[in-house]
C-alpha positions in Angstrom: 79.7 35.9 41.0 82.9 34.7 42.6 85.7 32.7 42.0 86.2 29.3 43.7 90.0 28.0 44.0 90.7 24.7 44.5 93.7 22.2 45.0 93.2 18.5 44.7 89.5 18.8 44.4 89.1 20.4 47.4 87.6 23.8 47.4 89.9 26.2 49.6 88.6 29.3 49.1 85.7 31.3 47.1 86.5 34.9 46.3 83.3 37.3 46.0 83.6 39.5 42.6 81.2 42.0 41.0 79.2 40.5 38.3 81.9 39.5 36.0 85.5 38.1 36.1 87.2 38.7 33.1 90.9 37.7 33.9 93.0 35.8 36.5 96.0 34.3 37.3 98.3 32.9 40.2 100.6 35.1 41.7 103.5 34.3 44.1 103.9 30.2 43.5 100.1 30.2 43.8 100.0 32.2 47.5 97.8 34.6 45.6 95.4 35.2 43.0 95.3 38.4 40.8 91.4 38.7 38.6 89.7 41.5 37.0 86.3 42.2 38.0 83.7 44.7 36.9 80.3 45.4 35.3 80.0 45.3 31.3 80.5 48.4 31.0 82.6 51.4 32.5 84.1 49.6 35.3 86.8 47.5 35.5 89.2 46.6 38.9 92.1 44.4 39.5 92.2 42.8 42.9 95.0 40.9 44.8 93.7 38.4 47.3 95.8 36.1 49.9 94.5 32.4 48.9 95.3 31.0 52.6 93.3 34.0 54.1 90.7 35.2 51.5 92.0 38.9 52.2 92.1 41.2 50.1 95.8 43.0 49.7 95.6 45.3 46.9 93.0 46.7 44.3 93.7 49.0 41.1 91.9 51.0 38.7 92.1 48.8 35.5 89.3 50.5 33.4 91.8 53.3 32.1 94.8 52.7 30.3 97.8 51.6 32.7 100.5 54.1 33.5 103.7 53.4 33.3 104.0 53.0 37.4 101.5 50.3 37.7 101.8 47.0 40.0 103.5 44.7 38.3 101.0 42.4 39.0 98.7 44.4 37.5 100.9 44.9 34.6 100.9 41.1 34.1 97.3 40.4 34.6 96.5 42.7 32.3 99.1 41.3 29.4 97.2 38.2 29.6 94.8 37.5 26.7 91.3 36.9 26.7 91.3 33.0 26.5 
């Protein structure tokens, strides 16, 4: 699985994942992209990646519940409701 970014139809970057994506969103004016990723069950990590360089920057335990310290972007991505 993976997710595939693209700007005017072009594809500019595909991001590997575990099996599943649950969540994502643009981060930074669209310089990054936050998503959850995990099995369906028992796992579940938020990741960070650089769109222009497909690196990853940050990754965070999301299965447990978030203390009060967490990334905001983490924080944020994990507000967001299961559209």
């Amino acid at each position: 699985m993976g997710l595939v970014i693209a700007r005017r139809g072009q594809v500019v970057r595909h991001i590997a994942g575990s099996p599943f994506l649950w969540k994502w969103k643009f981060e930074s004016g669209g310089e990054l992209v936050a998503f959850e990723t995990g099995p369906l069950h028992f796992s579940l990590t938020c990741v960070l990646v650089n769109i222009r360089t497909g690196k990853q920057i940050a990754d965070y335990d999301c299965f447990h519940e978030l203390p009060a310290d967490a990334p905001q972007w983490v924080k944020e991505l994990e507000a967001r409701s299961d559209e």
